[in-house]
C-alpha positions as CSV (number, residue, x, y, z in Angstrom):
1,X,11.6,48.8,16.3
2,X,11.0,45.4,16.5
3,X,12.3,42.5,18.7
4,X,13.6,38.8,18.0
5,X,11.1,36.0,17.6
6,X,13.4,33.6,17.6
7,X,15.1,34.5,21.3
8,X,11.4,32.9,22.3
9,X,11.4,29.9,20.4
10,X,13.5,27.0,21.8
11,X,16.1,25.9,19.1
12,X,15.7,21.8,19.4
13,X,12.5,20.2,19.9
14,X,12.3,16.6,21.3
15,X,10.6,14.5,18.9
16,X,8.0,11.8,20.3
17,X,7.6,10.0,17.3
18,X,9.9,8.4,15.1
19,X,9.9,6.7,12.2
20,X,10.6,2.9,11.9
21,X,14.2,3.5,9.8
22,X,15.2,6.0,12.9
23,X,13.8,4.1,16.0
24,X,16.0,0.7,14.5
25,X,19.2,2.8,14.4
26,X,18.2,4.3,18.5
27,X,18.1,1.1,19.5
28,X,20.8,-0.6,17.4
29,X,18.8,-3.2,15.5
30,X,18.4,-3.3,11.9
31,X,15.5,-2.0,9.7
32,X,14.0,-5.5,9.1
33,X,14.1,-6.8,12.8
34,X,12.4,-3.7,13.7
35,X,10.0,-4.3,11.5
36,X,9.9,-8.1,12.8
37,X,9.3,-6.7,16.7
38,X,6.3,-4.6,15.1
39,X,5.0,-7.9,13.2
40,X,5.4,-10.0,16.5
41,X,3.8,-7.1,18.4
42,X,7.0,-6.7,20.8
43,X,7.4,-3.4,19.4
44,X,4.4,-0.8,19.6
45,X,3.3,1.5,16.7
46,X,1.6,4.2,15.6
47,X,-0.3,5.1,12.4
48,X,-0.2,8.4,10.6
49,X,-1.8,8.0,7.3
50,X,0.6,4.9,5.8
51,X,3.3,5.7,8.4
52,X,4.4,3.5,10.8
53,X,6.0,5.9,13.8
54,X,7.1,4.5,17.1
55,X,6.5,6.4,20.3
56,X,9.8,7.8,21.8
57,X,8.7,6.1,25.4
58,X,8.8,2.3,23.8
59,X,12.5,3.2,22.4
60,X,13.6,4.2,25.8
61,X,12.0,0.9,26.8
62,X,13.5,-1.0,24.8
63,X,16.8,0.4,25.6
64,X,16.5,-0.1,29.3
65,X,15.4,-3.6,28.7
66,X,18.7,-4.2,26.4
67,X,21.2,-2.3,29.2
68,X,19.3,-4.7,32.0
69,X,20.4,-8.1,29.6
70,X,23.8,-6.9,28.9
């Protein structure tokens, strides 16, 4: 008899990076200003191989700082 592997497993898993395409469309912005914040520095990355992934906490920064303007 066996038993279920996948009762143990949780079924969505919060991801902490994203990549650049995904974090633009979080946040609202296009690909290429996203890509301007990184070049400016107002947006912080990380590098995996050639990738360019942005942390989940800088989104949710971001977003705060955009809901505190509006």
């Amino acid at each position: 008899m066996t038993t279920a592997v996948t009762d143990a497993v949780p079924t969505t898993v919060a991801r902490r990076l994203h990549c650049v395409e995904a974090a633009a469309e979080l946040v609202g912005v296009g690909r290429s200003t996203a890509y301007e914040e990184i070049r400016l520095g107002r947006l912080r990355t990380v590098r995996v191989g050639r990738r360019r992934l942005i942390p989940t906490e800088y989104i949710d920064l971001l977003k705060a700082e955009a809901a505190a303007a509006a």
